[in-house]
C-alpha positions in Angstrom: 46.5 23.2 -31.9 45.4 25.5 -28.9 41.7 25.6 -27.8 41.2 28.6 -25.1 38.5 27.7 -22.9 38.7 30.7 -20.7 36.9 33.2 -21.8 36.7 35.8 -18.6 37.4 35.3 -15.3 34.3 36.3 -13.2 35.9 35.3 -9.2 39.4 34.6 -7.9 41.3 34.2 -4.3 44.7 32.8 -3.6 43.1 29.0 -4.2 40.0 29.5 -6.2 39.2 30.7 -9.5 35.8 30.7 -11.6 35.9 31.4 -15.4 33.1 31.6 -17.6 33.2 30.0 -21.6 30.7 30.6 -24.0 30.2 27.8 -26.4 29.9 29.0 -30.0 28.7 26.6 -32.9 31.2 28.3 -35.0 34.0 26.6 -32.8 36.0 24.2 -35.1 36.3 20.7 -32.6 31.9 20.9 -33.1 31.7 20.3 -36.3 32.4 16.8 -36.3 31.7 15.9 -32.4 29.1 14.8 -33.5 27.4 15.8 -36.8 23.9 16.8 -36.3 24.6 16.8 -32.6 26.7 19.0 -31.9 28.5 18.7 -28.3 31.8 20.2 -26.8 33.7 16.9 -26.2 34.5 15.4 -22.8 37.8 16.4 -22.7 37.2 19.5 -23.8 35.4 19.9 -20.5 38.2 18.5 -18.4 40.7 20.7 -20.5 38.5 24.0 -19.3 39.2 22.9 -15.6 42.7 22.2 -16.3 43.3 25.7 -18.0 40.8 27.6 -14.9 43.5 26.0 -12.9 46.4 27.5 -14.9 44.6 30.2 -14.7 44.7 30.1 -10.7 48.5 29.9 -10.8 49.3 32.2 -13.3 52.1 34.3 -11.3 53.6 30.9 -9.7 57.0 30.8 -12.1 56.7 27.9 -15.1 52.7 27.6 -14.4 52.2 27.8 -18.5 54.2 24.9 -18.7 51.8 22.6 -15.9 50.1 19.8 -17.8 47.8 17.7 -16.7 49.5 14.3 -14.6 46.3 12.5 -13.2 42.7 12.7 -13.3 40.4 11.3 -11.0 36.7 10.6 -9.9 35.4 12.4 -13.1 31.7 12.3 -13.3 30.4 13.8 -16.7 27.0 15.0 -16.2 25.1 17.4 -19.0 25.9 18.2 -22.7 27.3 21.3 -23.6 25.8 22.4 -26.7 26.4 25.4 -29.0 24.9 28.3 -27.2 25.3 27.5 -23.7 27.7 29.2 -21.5 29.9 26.8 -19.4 31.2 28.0 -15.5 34.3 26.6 -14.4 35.0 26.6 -10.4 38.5 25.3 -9.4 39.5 25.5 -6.2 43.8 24.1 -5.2 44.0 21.5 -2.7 47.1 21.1 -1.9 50.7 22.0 -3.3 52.4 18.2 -3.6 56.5 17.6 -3.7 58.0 18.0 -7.2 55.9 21.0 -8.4 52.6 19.5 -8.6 49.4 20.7 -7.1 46.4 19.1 -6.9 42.4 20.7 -7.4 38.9 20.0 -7.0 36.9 21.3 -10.0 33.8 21.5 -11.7 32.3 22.9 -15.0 28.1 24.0 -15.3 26.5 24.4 -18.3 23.4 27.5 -18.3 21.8 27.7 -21.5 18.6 28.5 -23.4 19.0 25.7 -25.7 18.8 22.9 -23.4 14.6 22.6 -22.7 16.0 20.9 -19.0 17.4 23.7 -17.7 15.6 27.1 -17.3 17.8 30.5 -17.8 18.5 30.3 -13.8 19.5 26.9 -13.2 22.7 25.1 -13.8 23.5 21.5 -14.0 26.5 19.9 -13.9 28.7 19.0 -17.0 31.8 17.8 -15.5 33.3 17.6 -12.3 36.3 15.9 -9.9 39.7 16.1 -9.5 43.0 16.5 -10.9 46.9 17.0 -11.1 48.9 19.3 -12.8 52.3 18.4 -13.6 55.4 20.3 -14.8 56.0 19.6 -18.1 58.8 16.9 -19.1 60.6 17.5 -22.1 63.2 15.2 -23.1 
């Protein structure tokens, strides 16, 4: 199963990207995470960075096939409930031997539903940094 948690791409250079996703309650992985409380899940949030960052690379030949290797420093922040709208900002490090590369990201969650943040204001859902990998299939 595939979740795309890209839903535009609002800013991009040659080693930064920002995306935008719109959480809907609608969105199958809610319905159980948790009931009554709806949430997106943790790794949901670090899965948004990690597909910005595909994202980033796109036109680099086998980026679709980067997974992530190694995560680190992760700091979860805010909730991302139904109705908010989450901003992604991923900026590339550094290019590493063996067809890795290595960001910085983090993910902001702006919504109406959350009574501690006003319509302006962001806080911060998720945010460190990470590998991507080519993919090993044996």
């Amino acid at each position: 199963m595939h979740f795309n948690l890209v839903d535009s791409v609002v800013e991009r250079s040659p080693k930064h990207i920002v995306t935008l996703k719109q959480v809907s309650a609608a969105e199958e992985y809610l319905q159980d995470h948790f009931p009554g409380f709806p949430v997106l899940p943790g790794v949901l949030m670090l899965e948004s960075m990690v597909q910005a960052a595909r994202e980033l690379l796109r036109d680099k030949p086998g980026a679709s096939r980067l997974v992530l290797g190694e995560a680190r420093a992760l700091k979860y922040g805010r909730f991302v409930k139904p109705g908010s709208r989450m901003r992604v900002s991923v900026s590339l490090l550094k290019e590493l031997d063996g067809g890795r590369f290595e960001f910085k990201g983090e993910a902001t969650v702006h919504g109406p539903l959350d009574p501690g943040i006003s319509d302006g204001e962001a806080a911060v859902a998720v945010s460190g940094r990470f590998t991507l990998r080519p993919a090993v299939v044996a």
